[in-house]
Backbone as CSV, one residue per row, in Angstrom:
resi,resn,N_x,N_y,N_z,CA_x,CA_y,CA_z,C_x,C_y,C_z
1,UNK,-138.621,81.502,66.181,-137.367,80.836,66.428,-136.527,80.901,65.157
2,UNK,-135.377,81.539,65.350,-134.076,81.353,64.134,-133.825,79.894,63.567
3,UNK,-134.009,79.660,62.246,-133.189,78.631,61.938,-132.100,78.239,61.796
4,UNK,-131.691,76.660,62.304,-130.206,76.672,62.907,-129.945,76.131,61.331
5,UNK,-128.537,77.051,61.258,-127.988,76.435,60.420,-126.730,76.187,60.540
6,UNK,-125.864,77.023,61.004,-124.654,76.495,60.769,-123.858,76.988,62.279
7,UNK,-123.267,76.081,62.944,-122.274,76.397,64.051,-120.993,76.345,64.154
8,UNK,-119.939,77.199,64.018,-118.586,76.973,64.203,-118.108,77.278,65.786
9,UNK,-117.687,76.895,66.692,-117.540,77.309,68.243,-116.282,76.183,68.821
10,UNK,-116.113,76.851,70.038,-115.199,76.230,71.091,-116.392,74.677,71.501
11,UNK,-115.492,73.663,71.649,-116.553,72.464,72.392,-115.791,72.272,73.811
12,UNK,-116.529,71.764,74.936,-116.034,71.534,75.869,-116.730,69.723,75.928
13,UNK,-115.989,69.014,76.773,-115.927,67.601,77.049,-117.003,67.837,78.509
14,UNK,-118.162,67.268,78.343,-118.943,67.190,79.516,-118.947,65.756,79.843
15,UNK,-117.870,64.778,80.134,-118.121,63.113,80.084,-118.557,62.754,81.399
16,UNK,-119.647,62.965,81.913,-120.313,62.380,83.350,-121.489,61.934,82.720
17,UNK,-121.702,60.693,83.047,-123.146,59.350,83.016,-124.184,60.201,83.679
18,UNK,-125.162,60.057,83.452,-126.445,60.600,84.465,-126.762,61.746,84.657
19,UNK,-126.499,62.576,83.873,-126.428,64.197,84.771,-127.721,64.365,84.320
20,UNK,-128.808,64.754,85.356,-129.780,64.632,85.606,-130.077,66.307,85.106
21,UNK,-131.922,66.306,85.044,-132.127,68.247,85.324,-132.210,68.947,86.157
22,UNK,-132.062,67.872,87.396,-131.511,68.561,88.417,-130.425,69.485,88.772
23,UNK,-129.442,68.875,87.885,-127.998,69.407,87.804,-127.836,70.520,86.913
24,UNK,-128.566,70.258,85.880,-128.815,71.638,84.466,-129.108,72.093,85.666
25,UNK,-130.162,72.417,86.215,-130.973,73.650,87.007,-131.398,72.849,87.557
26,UNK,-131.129,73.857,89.023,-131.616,73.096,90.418,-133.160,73.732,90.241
27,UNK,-134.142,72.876,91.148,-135.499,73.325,90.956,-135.691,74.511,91.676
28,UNK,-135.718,75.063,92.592,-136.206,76.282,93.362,-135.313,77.080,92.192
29,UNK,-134.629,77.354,91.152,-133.980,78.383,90.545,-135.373,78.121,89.282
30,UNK,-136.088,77.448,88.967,-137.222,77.061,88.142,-138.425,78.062,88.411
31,UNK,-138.842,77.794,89.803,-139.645,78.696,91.081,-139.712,80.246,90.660
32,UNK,-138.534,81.239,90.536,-138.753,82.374,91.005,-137.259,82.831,89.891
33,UNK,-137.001,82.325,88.891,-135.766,83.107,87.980,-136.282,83.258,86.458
34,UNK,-136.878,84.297,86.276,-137.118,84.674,84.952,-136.327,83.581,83.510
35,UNK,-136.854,83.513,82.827,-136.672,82.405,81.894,-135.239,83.211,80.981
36,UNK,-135.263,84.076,80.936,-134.076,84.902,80.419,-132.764,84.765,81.463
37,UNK,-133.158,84.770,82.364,-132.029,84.717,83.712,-131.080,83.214,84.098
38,UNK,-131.840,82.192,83.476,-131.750,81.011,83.822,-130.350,80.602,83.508
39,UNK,-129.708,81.036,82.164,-128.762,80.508,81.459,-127.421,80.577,82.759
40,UNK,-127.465,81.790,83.619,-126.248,81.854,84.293,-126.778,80.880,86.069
41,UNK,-127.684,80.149,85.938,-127.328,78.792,86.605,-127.249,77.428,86.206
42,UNK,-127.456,77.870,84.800,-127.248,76.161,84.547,-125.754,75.467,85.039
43,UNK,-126.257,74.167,85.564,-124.905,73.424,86.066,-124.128,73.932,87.734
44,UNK,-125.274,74.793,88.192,-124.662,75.651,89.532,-123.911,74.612,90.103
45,UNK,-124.844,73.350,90.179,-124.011,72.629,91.348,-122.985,72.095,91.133
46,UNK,-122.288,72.280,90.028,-120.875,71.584,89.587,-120.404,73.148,89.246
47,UNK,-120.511,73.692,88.761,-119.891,75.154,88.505,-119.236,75.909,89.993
48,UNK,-120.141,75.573,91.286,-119.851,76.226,92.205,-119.463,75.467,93.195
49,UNK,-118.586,75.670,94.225,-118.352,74.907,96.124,-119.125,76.039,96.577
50,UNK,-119.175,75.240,97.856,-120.727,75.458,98.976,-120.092,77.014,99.288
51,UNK,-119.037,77.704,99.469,-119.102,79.134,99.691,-119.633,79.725,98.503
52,UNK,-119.513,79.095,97.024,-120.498,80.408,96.260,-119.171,80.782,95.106
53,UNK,-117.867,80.327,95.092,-117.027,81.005,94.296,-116.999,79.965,93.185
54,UNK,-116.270,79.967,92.050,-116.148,79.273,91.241,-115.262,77.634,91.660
55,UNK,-116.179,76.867,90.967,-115.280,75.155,91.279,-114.117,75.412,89.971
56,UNK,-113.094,75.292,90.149,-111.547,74.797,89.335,-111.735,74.185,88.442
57,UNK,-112.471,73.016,89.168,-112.156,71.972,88.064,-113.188,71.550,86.946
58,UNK,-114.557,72.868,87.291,-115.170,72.201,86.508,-114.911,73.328,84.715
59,UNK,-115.013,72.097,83.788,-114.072,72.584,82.885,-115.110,73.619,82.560
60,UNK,-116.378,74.486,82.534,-116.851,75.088,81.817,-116.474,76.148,82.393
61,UNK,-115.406,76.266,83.728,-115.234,77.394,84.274,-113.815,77.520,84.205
62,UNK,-113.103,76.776,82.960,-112.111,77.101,82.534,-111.922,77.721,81.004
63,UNK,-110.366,78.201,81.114,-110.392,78.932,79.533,-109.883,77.634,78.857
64,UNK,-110.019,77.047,77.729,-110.993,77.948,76.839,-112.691,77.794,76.833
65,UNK,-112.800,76.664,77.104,-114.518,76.409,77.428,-115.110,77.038,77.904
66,UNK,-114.752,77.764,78.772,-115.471,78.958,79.248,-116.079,79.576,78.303
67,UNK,-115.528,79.228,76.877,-116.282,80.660,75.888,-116.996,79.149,74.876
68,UNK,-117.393,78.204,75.484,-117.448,76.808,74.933,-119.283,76.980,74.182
69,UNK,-119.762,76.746,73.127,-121.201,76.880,72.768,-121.614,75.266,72.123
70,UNK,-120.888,74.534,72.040,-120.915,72.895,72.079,-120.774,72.016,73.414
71,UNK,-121.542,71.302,73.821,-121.079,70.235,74.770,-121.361,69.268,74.101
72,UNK,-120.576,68.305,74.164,-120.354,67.019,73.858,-120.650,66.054,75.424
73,UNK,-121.538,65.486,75.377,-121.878,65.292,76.715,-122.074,63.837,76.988
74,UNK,-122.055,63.127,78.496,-122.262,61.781,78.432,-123.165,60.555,78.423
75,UNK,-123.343,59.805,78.705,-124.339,58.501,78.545,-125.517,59.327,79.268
76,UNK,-126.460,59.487,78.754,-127.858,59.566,79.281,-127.925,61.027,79.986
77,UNK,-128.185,62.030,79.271,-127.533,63.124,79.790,-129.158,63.595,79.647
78,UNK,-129.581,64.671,80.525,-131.214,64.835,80.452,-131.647,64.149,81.468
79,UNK,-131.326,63.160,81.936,-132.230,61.918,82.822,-133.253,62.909,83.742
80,UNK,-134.239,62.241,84.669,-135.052,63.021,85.441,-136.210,63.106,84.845
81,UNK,-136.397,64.430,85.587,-138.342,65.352,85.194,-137.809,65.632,83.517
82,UNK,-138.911,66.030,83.085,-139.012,66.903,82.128,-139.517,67.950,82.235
83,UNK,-138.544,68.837,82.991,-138.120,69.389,83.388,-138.015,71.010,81.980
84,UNK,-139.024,71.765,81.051,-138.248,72.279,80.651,-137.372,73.606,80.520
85,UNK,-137.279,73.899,81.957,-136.521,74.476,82.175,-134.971,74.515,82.056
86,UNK,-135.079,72.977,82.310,-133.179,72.593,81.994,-133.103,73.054,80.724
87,UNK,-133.634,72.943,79.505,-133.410,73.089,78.344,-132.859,74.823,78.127
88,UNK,-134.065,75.726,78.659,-133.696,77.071,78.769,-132.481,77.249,79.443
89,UNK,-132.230,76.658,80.513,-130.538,76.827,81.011,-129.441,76.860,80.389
90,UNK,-129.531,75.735,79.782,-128.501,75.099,78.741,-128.598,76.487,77.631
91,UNK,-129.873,76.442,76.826,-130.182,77.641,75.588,-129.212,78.960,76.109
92,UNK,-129.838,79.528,77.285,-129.158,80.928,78.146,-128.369,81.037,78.215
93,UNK,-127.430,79.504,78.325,-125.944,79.622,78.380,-125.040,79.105,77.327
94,UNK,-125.967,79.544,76.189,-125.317,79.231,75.090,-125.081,77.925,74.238
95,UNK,-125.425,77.160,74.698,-124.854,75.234,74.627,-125.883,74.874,73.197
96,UNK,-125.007,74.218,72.830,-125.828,73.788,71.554,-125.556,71.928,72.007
97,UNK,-125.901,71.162,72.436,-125.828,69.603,72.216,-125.013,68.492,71.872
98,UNK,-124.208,67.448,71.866,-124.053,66.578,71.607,-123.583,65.537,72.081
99,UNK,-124.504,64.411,71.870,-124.293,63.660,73.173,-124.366,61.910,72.694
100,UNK,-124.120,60.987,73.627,-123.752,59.499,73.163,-125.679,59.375,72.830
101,UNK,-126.176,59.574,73.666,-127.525,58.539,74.258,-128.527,59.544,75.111
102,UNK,-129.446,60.187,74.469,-130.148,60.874,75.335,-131.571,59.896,75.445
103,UNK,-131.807,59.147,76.660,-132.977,58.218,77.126,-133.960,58.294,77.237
104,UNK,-133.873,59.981,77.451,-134.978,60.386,78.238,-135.698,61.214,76.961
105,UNK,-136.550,60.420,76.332,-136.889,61.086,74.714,-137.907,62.882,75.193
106,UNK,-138.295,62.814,76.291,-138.630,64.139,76.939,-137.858,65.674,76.747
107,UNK,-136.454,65.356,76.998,-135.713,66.161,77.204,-134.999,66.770,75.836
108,UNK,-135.087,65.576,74.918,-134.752,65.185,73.417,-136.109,66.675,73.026
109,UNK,-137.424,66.341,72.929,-137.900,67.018,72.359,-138.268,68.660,73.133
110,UNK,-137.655,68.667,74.276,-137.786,70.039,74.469,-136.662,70.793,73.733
111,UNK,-135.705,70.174,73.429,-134.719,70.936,73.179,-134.999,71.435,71.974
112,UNK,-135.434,70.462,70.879,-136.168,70.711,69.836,-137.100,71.740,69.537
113,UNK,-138.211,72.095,70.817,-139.230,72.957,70.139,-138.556,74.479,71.059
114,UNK,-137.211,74.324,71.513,-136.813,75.734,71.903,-135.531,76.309,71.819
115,UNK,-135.273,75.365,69.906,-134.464,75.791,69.859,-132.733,75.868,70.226
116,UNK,-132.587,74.185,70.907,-131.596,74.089,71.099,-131.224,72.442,70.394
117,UNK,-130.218,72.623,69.306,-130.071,71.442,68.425,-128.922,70.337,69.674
118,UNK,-129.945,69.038,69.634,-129.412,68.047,69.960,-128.952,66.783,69.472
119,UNK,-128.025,66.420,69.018,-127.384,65.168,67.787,-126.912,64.249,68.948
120,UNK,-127.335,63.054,68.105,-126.793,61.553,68.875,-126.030,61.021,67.669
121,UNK,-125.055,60.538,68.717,-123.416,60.383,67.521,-123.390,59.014,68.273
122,UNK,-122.648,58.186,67.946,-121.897,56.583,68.132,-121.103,56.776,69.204
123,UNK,-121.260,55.875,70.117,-120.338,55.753,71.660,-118.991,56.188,70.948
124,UNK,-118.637,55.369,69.798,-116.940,55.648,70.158,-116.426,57.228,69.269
125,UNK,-117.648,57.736,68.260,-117.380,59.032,67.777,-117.945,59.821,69.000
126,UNK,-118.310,59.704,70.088,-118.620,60.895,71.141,-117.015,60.200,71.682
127,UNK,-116.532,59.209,72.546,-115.521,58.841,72.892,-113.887,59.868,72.442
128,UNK,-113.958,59.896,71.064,-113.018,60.429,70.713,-113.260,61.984,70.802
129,UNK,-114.203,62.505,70.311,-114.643,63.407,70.764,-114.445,64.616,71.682
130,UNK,-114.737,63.769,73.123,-114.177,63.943,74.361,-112.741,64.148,74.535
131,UNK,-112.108,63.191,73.962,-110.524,62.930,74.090,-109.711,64.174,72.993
132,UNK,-110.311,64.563,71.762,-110.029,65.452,71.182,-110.607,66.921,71.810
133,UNK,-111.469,67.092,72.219,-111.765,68.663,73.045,-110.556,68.935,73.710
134,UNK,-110.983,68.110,74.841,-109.519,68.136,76.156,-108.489,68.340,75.830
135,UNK,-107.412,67.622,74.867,-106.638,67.951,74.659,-106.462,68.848,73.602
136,UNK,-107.087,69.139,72.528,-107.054,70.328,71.825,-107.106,71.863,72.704
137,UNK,-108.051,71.591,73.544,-108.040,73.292,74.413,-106.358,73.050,75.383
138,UNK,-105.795,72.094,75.817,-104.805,72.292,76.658,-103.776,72.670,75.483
139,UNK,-103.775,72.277,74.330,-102.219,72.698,73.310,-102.764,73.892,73.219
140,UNK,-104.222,74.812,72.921,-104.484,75.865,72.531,-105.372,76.658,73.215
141,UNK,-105.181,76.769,74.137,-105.974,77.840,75.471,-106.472,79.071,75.003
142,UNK,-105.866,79.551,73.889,-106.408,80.614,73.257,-107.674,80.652,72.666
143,UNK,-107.097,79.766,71.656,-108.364,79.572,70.596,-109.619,78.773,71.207
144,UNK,-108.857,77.464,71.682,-110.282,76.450,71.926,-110.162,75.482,70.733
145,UNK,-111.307,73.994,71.207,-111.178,73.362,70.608,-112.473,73.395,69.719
146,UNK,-112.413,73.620,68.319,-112.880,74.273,67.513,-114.169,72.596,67.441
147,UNK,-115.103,72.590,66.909,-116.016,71.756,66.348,-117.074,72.654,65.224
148,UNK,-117.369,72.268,64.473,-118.513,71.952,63.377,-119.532,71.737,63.427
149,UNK,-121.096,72.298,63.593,-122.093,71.157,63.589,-123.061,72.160,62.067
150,UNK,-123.265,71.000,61.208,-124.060,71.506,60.516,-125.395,70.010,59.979
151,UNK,-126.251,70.128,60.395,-127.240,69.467,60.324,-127.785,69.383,58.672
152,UNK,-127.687,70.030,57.922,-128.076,70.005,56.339,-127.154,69.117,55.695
153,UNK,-125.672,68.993,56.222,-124.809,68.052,55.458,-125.266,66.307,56.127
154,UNK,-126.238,66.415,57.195,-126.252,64.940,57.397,-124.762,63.761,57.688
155,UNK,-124.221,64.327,58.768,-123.268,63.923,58.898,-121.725,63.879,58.221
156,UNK,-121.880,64.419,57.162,-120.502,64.795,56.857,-119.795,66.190,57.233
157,UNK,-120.383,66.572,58.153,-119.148,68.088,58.568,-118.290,67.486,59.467
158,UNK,-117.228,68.566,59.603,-116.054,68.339,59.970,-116.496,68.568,61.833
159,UNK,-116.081,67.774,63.099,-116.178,68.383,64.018,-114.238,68.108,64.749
160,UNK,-113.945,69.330,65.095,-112.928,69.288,66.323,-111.342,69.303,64.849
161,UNK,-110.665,69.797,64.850,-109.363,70.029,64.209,-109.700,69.299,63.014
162,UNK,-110.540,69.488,61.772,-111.207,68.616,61.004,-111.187,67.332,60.759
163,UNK,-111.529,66.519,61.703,-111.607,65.527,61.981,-113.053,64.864,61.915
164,UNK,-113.255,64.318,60.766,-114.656,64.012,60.520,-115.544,62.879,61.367
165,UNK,-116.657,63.558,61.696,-117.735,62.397,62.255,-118.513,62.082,62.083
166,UNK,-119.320,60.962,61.949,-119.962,60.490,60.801,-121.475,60.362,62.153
167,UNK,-122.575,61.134,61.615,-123.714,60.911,62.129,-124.760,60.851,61.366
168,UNK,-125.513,59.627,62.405,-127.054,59.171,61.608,-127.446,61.082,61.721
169,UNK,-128.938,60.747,60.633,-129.362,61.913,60.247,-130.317,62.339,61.923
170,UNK,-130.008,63.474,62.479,-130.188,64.292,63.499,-131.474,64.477,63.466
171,UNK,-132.486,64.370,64.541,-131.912,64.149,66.160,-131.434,62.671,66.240
């Protein structure tokens, strides 16, 4: 496994309570989809409507997030099995972590031993967070809304239009 060190990327605003690993990856895609393959269903069931084409509104299937390798994500995000397949979904599709409250300390350490860095930040620094993605990608559709994560500075990097956020030392 590469050591993570430093991430500069587009973040997208994932703010839904509960999103279970069901929702990372539905289970029968667990069943019979090569562990390399996985990344292009994570989130099917919000990514897609029941004919199969892309959902509008969900923002990872918009520009700029679409090219998004941060989620900033909501209250209790992981919930469910431990499941770790969700983790490979998320990895496949690029996502690097960050979130208010992950509960489910299961999901916390898969991400860990495969490689996908997960940080717990303060309700109201994920809060703003959120509110800075969104509207940073709508003034700049091009670029994206830029974030920071570097785990060696222990909370002093810059995340989102350098706008600093202050996190306990990670995970």
């Amino acid at each position: 496994m590469e050591k993570f060190r430093r991430l500069e990327a587009i973040a997208a605003s994932l703010p839904l309570a509960n999103v279970d690993t069901d929702v990372i990856i539905r289970v029968d895609r667990c069943a019979r989809t090569p562990r390399a393959e996985l990344g292009r269903y994570a989130f099917e069931a919000l990514r897609y409507v029941p004919d199969g084409s892309e959902n509008p509104d969900f923002v990872l299937n918009r520009e700029p997030w679409r090219r998004a390798r941060i989620l900033v994500c909501g209250e209790n995000f992981g919930c469910g099995s431990s499941r770790e397949m969700a983790v490979w979904a998320i990895a496949g599709d690029g996502h690097t972590l960050s979130r208010r409250a992950l509960l489910r300390r299961h999901l916390l350490r898969n991400c860990l031993q495969n490689g996908v860095l997960a940080i717990r930040l303060p309700a109201s620094t994920v809060a703003r967070l959120h509110a800075l993605a969104a509207r940073a990608g709508d003034r700049d559709p091009d670029r994206g809304p830029r974030a920071a994560v570097d785990p060696h500075r222990r909370g002093r990097g810059n995340f989102l239009r350098g706008r600093a956020a202050r996190a306990p030392n990670a995970p």
